[in-house]
N, C-alpha and C positions, 0 to 999 in steps of 0.2 A: 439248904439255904433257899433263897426267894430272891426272884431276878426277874425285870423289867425292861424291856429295851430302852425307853425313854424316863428320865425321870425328871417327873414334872408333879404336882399336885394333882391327888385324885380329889375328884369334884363328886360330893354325895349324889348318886343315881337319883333322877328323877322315877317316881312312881307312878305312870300311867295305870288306869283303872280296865281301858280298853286299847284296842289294837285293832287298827282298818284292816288289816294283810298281816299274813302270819310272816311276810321279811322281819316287819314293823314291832314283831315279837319277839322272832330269834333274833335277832340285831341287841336286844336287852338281855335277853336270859341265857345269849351264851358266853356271858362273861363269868358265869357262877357253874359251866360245866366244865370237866376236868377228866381227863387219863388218868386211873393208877392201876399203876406199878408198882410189882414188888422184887427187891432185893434181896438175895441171901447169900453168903459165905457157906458153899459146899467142900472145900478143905481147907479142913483147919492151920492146916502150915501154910494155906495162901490165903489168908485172912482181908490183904488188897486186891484178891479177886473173887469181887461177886459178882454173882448170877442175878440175870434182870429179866423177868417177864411180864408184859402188858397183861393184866388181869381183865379189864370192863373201864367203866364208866364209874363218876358219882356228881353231884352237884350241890352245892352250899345252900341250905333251906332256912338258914337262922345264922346271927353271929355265932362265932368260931364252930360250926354243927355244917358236917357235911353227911351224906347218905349215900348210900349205892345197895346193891343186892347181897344179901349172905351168900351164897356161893361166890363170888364173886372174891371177898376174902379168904372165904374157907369151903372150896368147891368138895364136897365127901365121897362127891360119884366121879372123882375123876383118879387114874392112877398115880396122875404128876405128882408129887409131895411138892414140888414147886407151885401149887395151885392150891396148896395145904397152909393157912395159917400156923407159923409156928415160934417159939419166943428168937427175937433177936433179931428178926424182919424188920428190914429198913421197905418205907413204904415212899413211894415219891408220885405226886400230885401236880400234874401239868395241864396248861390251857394252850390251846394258838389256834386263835380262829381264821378266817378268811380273809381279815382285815390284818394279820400279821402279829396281831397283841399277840401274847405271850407271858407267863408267869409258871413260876411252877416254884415247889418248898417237899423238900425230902426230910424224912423224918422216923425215928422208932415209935412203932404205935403198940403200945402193951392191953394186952386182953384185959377187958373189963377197969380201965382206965381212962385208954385213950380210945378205943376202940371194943363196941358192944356190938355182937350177932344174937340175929333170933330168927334162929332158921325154920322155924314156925310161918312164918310169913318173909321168907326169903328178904332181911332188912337188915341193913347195918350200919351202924352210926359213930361216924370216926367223930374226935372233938379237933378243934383246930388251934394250934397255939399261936402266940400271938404275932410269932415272925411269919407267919403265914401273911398277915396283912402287913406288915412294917418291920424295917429292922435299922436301925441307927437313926430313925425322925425320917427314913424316908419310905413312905405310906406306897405301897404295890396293890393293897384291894382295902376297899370302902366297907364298912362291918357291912354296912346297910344294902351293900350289892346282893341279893341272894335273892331266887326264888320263893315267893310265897305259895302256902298249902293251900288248894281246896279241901276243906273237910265236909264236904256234902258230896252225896252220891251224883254222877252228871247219865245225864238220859243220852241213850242209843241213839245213835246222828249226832252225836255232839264232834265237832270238829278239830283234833287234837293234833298238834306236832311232837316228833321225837329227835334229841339231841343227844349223840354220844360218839364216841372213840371207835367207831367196828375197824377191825383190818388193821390196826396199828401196830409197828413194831416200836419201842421205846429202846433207843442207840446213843451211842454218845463221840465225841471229839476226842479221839488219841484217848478214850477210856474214861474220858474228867467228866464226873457226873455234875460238876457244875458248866458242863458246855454238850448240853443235850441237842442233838439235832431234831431241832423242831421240824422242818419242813417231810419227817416222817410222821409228826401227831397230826391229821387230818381230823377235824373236825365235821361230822356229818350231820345232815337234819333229813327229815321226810314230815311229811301230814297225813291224811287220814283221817279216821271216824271212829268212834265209838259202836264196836258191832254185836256185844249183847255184854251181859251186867248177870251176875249168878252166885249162889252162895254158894260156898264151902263150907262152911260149919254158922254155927249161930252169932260169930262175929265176925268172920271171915267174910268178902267178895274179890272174885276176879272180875275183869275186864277183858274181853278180846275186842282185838285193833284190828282193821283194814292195813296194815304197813307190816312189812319185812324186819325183823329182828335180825340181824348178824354179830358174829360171836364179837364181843369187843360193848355193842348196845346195852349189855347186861349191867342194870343199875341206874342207868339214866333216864332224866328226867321224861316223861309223857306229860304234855299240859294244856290245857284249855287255850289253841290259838286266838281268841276273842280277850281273853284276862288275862293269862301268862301264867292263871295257879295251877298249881301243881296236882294232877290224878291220880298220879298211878306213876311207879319206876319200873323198868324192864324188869320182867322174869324171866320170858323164855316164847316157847311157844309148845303147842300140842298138834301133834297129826292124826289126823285119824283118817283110812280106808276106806273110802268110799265105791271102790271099784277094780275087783279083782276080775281079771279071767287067764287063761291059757290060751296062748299066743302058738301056733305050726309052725313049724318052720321048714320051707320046702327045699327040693334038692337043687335048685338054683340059690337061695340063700344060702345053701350049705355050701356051695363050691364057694363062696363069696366069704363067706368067715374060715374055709379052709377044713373040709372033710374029716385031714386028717388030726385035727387038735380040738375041732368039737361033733361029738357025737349024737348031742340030745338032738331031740325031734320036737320038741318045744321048749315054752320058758313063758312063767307067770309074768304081767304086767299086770303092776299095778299104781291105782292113783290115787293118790291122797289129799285129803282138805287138812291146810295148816292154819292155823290159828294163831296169832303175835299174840303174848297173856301178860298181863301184871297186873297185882295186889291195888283194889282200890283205898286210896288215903284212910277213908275211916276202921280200918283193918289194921293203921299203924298208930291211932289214936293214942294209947296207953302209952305205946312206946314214946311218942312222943311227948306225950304232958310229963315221963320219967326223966325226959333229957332237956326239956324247955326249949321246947321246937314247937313256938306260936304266932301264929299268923294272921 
C-alpha cells in the first residue's frame, strides 16, 4: 500500500531549468529517491513471517519508471540468496527526507514484467503501478515528479550531487509493514566532481566521482548540481594500490601487541587509491527508448 502523513492535494512540481546551490537541487529531486527493499517468506509453514532486507537505492526517472543498479536487485557475487532476485519477492519502495515527507508502496515485482535487469551495464528498471501515485482519489506523488535524464556526456569538473539510502535498516511497528519506522530510512546527499570519463567497450562509459560510495548508494541518483539531470547511478567503486611496502616491527612494539600471540617481524602496508564509478546515461540509451524513459 502507499502512505502519506498529510493528505492534502499534490500541486504539479515546478521545473526549474537551473539551480543557484545544490540545497536548491536536492530540495526537488529527493522527493523521487526512494529505499528498496526486499521481502521474502523463508518458511513455508510461516508464510506471515517474512524476511526484509535493505537492498540500495532507486529513483523515479519517467511516469510510473523508476531505476536503480542490477546488483542491487540481483547481486550474483554475493552469497546471501536474500540479495538474489527470486519469484514471489515482495519488493517495498520508501521515501522520508529531512523534511519528515514520507511515502512508500510495497509490492510483487515479476521478472521481465514488472521488473527488467541488464547487468551488462549494472541497470534495472522496475515499472510503477498506479497505487504507487494514488489510491482511492487520494493522490500521494505527481506522475510529473521525477528526475530528468542527461543524455549527453558532461565534461571532468562538472559539479555533481549524490542521493541515496547508505546504512539503512528497513523495520517495522509490532511487524505491520504498513507501519514502517521511518525515522530508520535516513536519506543522505554529498557533492562532488566529475573526475575522469573512459570507455569500456564501444557503447559503454564510466564515470569516477570525487564522493564516497557507501553500501545502501548503490542505484541512486548522481546529477548535474546546476540542472538537476540525471548522469550517472551508483555502481560501486574500484581500488587500486598504489603503494605497498614492508613495515618492521621492533621488540618494543612486540611487547605492546603481546609477544606471546604474535610472532611476525613484519606486516605489509598498503595504500590504495579508491574511485566512486557509475555507468554514464548514454550507456543506458537503448534501454531506455525500450521502456520510454524520455526526457
Amino acid at each position: 500500500m502507499a502512505k502519506k502523513i498529510k493528505k492534502k492535494k499534490v500541486k504539479k512540481p515546478s521545473r526549474p531549468n537551473h539551480f543557484s546551490t545544490p540545497v536548491e537541487c536536492v530540495n526537488l529531486l529527493k522527493k523521487s529517491v526512494y529505499l528498496i527493499a526486499r521481502g521474502r517468506v523463508l518458511d513455508a509453514t510461516k508464510p506471515e513471517q517474512m524476511n526484509w532486507v535493505s537492498l540500495g537505492t532507486g529513483c523515479v526517472v519517467a511516469p510510473n519508471r523508476m531505476i536503480t543498479a542490477a546488483h542491487v536487485i540481483n547481486d550474483t557475487s554475493s552469497e546471501n540468496e536474500l540479495l538474489q532476485h527470486k519469484v514471489g519477492d515482495k519488493y517495498y519502495l520508501i521515501k522520508h527526507d529531512d523534511e519528515g515527507s514520507w511515502h512508500y508502496r510495497w509490492t510483487e515485482l515479476k521478472l521481465d514484467k514488472d521488473l527488467f535487469i541488464y547487468p551488462d551495464v549494472d541497470l534495472a528498471v522496475i515499472y510503477l503501478d498506479e497505487k504507487f501515485y494514488s489510491i482511492d482519489g487520494q493522490v500521494y506523488v505527481h506522475k510529473d515528479d521525477f528526475i530528468r535524464i542527461d543524455n549527453k556526456f558532461r565534461n571532468i569538473a562538472t559539479q555533481i550531487g549524490v542521493l541515496g539510502y547508505p546504512l539503512c535498516s528497513l523495520t517495522f511497528n509490532n511487524g505491520d509493514v504498513n507501519s514502517p519506522k521511518v525515522a530508520n530510512v535516513l536519506l543522505r546527499a554529498d557533492v562532488g566532481v566529475v573526475n575522469c570519463r573512459y570507455k569500456t567497450s564501444e557503447t559503454n562509459h564510466l564515470y569516477e566521482f570525487t564522493v564516497a560510495f557507501n553500501p545502501g548508494n548503490s542505484g541512486g541518483p548522481i546529477f548535474d548540481v546546476r540542472t538537476g539531470q540525471l548522469l550517472s547511478i551508483v555502481h560501486g567503486y574500484r581500488s587500486q594500490s598504489i603503494n605497498r611496502k614492508e613495515v618492521l616491527i621492533n621488540e618494543q612494539d612486540k611487547q605492546k601487541i603481546g609477544v606471546n600471540t604474535y610472532k611476525a617481524d613484519s606486516y605489509i602496508d598498503v595504500i590504495h587509491a579508491t574511485y566512486s564509478i557509475g555507468f554514464a546515461t548514454p550507456s543506458f540509451a537503448e534501454i531506455f527508448r525500450e521502456h520510454n524513459i524520455v526526457s
